[in-house]
C-alpha positions, -999 to +999 in steps of 0.1 A: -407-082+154-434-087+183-442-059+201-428-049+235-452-052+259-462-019+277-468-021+323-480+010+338-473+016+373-503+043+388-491+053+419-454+051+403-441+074+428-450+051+454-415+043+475-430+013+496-439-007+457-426+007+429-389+000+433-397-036+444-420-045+416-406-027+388-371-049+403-388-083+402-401-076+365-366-067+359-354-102+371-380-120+351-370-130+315-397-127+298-408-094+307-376-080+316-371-057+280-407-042+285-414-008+290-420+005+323-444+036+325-444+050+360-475+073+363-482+097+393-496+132+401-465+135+421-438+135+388-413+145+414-411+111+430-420+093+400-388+109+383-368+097+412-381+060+412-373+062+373-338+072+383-330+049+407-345+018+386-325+028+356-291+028+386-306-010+394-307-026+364-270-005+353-260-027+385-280-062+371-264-054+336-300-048+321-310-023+296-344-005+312-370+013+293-383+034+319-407+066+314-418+086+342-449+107+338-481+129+349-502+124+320-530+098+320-536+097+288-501+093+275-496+068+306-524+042+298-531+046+259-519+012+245-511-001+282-509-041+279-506-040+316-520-020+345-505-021+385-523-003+408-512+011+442-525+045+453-541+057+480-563+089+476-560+116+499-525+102+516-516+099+546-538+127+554-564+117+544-561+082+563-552+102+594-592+113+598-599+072+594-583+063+621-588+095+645-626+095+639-634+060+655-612+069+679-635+090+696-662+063+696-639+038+707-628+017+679-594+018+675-581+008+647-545-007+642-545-006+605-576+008+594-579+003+556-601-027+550-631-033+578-648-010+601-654+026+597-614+035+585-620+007+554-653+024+550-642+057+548-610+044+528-635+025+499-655+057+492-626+079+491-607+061+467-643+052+448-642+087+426-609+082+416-615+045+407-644+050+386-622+076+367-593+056+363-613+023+358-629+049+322-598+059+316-584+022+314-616+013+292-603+044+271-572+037+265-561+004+270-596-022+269-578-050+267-551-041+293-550-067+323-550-047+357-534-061+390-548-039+418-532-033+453-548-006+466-567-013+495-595-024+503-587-047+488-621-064+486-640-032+478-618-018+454-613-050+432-649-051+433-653-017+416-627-026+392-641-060+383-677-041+377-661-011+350-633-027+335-632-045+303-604-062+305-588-091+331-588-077+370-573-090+403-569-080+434-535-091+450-522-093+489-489-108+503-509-122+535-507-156+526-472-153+525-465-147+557-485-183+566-468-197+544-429-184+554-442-194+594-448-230+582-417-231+564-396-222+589-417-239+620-408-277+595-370-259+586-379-265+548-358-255+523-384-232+501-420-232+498-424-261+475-425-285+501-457-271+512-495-275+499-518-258+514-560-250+506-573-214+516-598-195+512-622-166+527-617-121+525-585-107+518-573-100+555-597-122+567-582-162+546-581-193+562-562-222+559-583-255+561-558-279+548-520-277+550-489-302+541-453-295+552-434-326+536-451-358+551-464-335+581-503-326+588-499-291+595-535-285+608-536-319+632-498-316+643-506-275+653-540-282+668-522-307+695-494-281+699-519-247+703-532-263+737-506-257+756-484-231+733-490-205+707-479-197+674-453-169+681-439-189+711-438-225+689-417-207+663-401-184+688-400-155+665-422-124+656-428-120+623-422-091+603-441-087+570-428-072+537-435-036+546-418-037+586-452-043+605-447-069+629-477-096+645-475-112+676-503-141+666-521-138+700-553-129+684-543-160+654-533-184+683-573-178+695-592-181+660-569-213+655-580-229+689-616-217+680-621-230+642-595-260+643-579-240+612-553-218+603-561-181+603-543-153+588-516-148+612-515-110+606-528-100+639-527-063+633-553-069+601-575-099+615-576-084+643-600-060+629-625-081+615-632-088+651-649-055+674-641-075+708-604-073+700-602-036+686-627-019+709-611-020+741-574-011+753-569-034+780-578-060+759-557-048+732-529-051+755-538-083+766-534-101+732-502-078+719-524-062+694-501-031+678-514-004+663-494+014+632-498+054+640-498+081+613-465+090+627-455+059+623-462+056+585-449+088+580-422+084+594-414+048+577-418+068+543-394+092+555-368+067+560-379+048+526-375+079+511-342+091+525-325+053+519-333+060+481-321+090+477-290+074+496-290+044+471-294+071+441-265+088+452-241+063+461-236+075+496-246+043+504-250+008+484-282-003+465-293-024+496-293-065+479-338-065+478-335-045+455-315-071+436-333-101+441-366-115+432-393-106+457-419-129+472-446-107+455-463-123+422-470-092+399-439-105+379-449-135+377-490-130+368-477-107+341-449-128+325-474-159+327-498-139+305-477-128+279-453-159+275-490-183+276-473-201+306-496-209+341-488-196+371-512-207+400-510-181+432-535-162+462-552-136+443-587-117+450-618-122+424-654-123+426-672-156+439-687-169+409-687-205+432-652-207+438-665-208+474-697-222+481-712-208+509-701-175+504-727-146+482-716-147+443-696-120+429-682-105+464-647-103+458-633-132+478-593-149+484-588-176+471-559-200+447-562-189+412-550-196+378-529-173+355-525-180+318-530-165+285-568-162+288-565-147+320-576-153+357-592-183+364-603-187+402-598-226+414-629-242+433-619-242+472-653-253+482-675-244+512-657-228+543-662-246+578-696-233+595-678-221+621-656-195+602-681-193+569-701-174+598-677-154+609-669-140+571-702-142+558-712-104+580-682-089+563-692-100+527-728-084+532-712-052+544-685-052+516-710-055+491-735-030+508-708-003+508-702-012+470-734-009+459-737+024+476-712+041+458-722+028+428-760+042+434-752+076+452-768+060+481-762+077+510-782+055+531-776+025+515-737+034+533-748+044+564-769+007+565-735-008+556-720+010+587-745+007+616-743-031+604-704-030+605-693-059+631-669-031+644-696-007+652-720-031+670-709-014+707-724+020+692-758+029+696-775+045+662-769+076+666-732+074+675-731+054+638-745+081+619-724+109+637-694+091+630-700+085+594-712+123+587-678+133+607-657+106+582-678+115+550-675+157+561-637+150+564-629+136+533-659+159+512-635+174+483-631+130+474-665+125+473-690+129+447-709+099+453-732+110+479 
């Protein structure tokens, strides 16, 4: 009899993704009769997630293997499959990366991939990578690892450069592209749609798109000079975690490249310092920023609804009993039946696109079967937004390397050379990195 196939969840307590993808693995066949380790220094809310997962599947009329648990070791060791999605520190510790550039005038609205918050975010999270990424090599060296943590870019990197096994970084941005040009052609699902992207997770672009017979690009370009995107669709999106975008800021970077951007407005916007830097602006373009409070108060209220669901005051609300649009599931059951899945996912350049550096982690289509990930060649990026990602890719790896080398400097390079920081004179650069690194100092080792 073959032998069940063992996912890990680290970060299993995690109310905003462990529920949903633990579900969607659930609904998939293949994988559905695996067992489910949810890890977590918290065993408290990993115990609960357990809980109300076994009450889901008792309601789909599945039998769950489910373990909750603290222990590493016991967690990983024979681990076919890894899902990561942790954030060191909290929301504490992401408080200080986006109250820091505040005072210097960079105001963050998400804060964990560019500027001085994703900066501060990588090498907080770098300790704890490098431990989990030996521990992984430890116990489970073959084991494929999906990561979601962000930055994304940063972070997969790290992976990618320890790991033994398969890695990938994975994002639902494209999906919310994709849902906008579904519903702007009224199609019935998304398989009426081909599209070619490429670029930095929170910072992809769409070069070619196909909506039935329709030219997405050439019908939009005619359309955005007199409209935008949110009033062409008349709606304002709302992605899988309740942030909502306007598409001011992607209504711009369309009419500038001739290309679709990441509509995300409150992530692209931050690969950009003349959006981010200055309030009025901010307010000119609908730009919203998610607050601490906010967060914690959206966990609050994630956390209260399961407990609610747990204890039948109220019913298991129907996501949670439905496939998802995120592709964990799917990467993983491809894998293990040797089936291919083709979806968005985050791997180094090895040429996949052309005029960006080799091995920065970039977003591109890939390719999922039993061998692993293959990326599939997108090509060179129009001049015109290669230059605007190319500054980002530098810095990304910069910041890498730095951790890696316990280069202090080397990260301080990465950040007076930050896009976002470019208003800041020298000396404002190094006192807000020394303020960042002195506020997250029991993370860090590195330095």
């Amino acid at each position: 009899m073959a032998k069940k196939n063992k996912i890990v969840i680290v970060g299993g307590g995690s109310n905003a993704w462990t529920p949903n993808i633990v579900k969607d693995m659930l609904l998939t066949p293949g994988i559905s009769k695996a067992e489910y380790v949810l890890f977590d220094i918290d065993l408290t809310t990993a115990e609960t997630n357990k809980k109300f997962l076994g009450k889901v599947a008792g309601q789909l009329g599945l039998k769950a293997n489910i373990i909750a648990t603290d222990n590493q070791q016991a967690a990983l060791t024979g681990a076919n499959y890894i899902i990561i999605t942790i954030s060191t520190g909290g929301l504490d510790a992401m408080a200080h990366d986006l109250a820091i550039p505040e005072e210097y005038g960079i105001y963050h609205t998400v804060g964990d991939t560019t500027g001085p918050g994703g900066w501060a975010r990588l090498i907080r999270n770098f300790d704890i990578f490098i431990n989990l990424a030996d521990a992984i090599n430890r116990y489970a060296p073959s084991a494929m690892v999906l990561n979601y943590t962000n930055p994304m870019t940063t972070l997969t990197d790290v992976l990618s450069r320890i790991c033994t096994g398969s890695v990938v970084g994975l994002c639902h941005g494209l999906f919310e592209n994709l849902s906008f040009i579904k519903d702007l052609y009224k199609l019935k699902g998304e398989e009426d749609i081909a599209v070619k992207y490429a670029g930095l997770n929170h910072f992809f672009w769409i070069t070619e798109a196909r909506a039935g017979k329709h030219d997405v690009i050439t019908e939009l370009t005619k359309k955005l000079k007199k409209t935008s995107l949110t009033t062409l669709l008349k709606t304002i999106h709302e992605d899988p975690m309740g942030f909502k975008s306007e598409r001011e800021v992607a209504t711009e970077l369309f009419r500038i490249t001739g290309v679709m951007p990441y509509l995300g407005d409150r992530h692209i916007c931050e690969c950009f310092p003349q959006y981010i830097t200055n309030k009025q602006t901010m307010k000119r373009y609908k730009i919203k920023r998610t607050s601490i409070d906010d967060r914690r108060k959206s966990f609050k209220e994630r956390a209260d609804k399961l407990q609610d669901m747990l204890s039948g005051k109220i019913n298991i609300d129907k996501i949670y009993l439905e496939r998802s649009r995120e592709t964990a599931a799917d990467i993983i059951n491809a894998h293990s039946q040797g089936e291919v899945f083709i979806d968005v996912g985050n791997l180094p350049n090895i040429g996949q696109v052309a005029n960006l550096p080799q091995d920065v982690v970039v977003e591109t289509a890939i390719r999922v079967d039993r061998n692993g990930f293959a990326p599939i060649t997108f090509g060179p990026l129009p001049d015109a937004v290669q230059a605007m990602c190319a500054p980002w890719a530098k810095v990304f790896k910069m910041q890498v390397d730095a951790c890696f080398n316990h280069d202090k400097k080397l990260a301080m390079q990465a950040l007076h050379i930050d896009p976002l920081c470019s208003k800041l004179s020298g000396k404002e650069v190094e006192a807000m990195g020394n303020k960042l690194l002195k506020a997250h100092k029991k993370f860090i080792t590195a330095f």
